[in-house]
Steps between C-alpha positions, in 0.01 A plus 500: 500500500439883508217651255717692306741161446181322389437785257853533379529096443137487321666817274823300404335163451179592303607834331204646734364560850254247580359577838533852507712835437787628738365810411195419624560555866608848487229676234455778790855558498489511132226757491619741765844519366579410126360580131343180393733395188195544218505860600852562463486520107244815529774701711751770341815419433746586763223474744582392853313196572482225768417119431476168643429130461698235416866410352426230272839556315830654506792531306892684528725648299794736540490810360736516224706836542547418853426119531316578791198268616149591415193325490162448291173343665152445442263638793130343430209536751146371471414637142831560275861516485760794479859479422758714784825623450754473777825687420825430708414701775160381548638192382801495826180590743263310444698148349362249798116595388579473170399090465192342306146472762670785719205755528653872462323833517744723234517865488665610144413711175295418266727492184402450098821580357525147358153486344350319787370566792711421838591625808896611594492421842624753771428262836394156571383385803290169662135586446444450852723833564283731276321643842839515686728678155194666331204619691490875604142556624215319539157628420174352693167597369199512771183523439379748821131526415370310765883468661569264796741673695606162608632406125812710604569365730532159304692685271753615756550135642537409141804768419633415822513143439732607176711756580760613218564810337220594263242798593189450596231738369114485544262633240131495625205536276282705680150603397518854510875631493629253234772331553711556790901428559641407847830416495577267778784565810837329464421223729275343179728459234491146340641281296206408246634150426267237357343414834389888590345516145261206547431573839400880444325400199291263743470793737369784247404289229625502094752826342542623855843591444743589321935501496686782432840384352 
């Protein structure tokens, strides 16, 4: 039986995860990419946010006017919970994620026209796609006092060994100048999936980089 079939029988049987989180797996992803969900409350209303984590429930309804389908679901990661909105269209897109233990990244609108706080979602995707659908840049911090010309070369292998879309873009810390920007050729655009996080955090150590969605 798979982990995340363990996890998902231990949640309907006991009310709780036992063993671990699903979640748990893919905290880099979640702090590269989303708003954790207890920070959501402190944003504007209207603001454009992205979020992640879990769908522990979801329910459907048809809009009355048009008695089109929409949906309602509760996203929760490691900390709290946040209730989404999925009108029809989102609703039509994104129906085969839409199931209780899928993990979803959601990019919506943070709405309180109802007195509470929730999220009308725009897009909904697997959580695993946020580096494919989402990530425009990628910055990579390096320390160059006392620089080993030979760390960029480890950094190269690394983009090359996950090539996507997303720009890569050096900022050395140099002693004298400040910091520096050196945005990298074509050749080294990635795709900063969960892998290429842990492995360039193990290559230039903790908050070495940074998404741009």
């Amino acid at each position: 039986m798979r982990a995340a079939e363990l996890l998902q029988g231990e949640k309907e049987s006991l009310g709780f995860f036992l063993s671990g989180h699903p979640l748990s797996e893919h905290q880099f992803e979640l702090e590269h990419y989303v708003t954790p969900l207890d920070e959501v409350a402190s944003l504007n209303d209207g603001a454009e946010v992205r979020v992640g984590g879990l769908l522990s429930a979801v329910t459907v309804g048809q809009v009355k006017k048009t008695q089109e389908t929409y949906a309602r679901f509760v996203l929760e990661d490691l900390h709290t919970h946040l209730e989404v909105l999925a009108w029809p269209e989102t609703y039509q897109a994104s129906a085969a994620l839409l199931e209780r233990g899928r993990l979803v990244g959601v990019k919506g609108r943070l709405d309180r026209s109802s007195g509470k706080v929730q999220v009308v979602a725009h897009e909904v995707i697997q959580l695993e796609d946020m580096a494919v659908r989402w990530a425009k840049s990628v910055r990579l911090r390096v320390n160059a006092v006392g620089f080993d010309d030979a760390i960029l070369k480890h950094v190269g292998a690394l983009c090359a060994k996950y090539p996507g879309h997303a720009q890569v873009r050096f900022h050395l810390q140099t002693g004298h100048q400040g910091e520096v920007v050196i945005e990298a050729g074509p050749q080294l655009k990635v795709e900063p999936k969960l892998e290429f996080l842990r492995e360039a955090t193990e290559l230039l150590g903790e908050d070495c980089i940074d998404v741009e969605v």
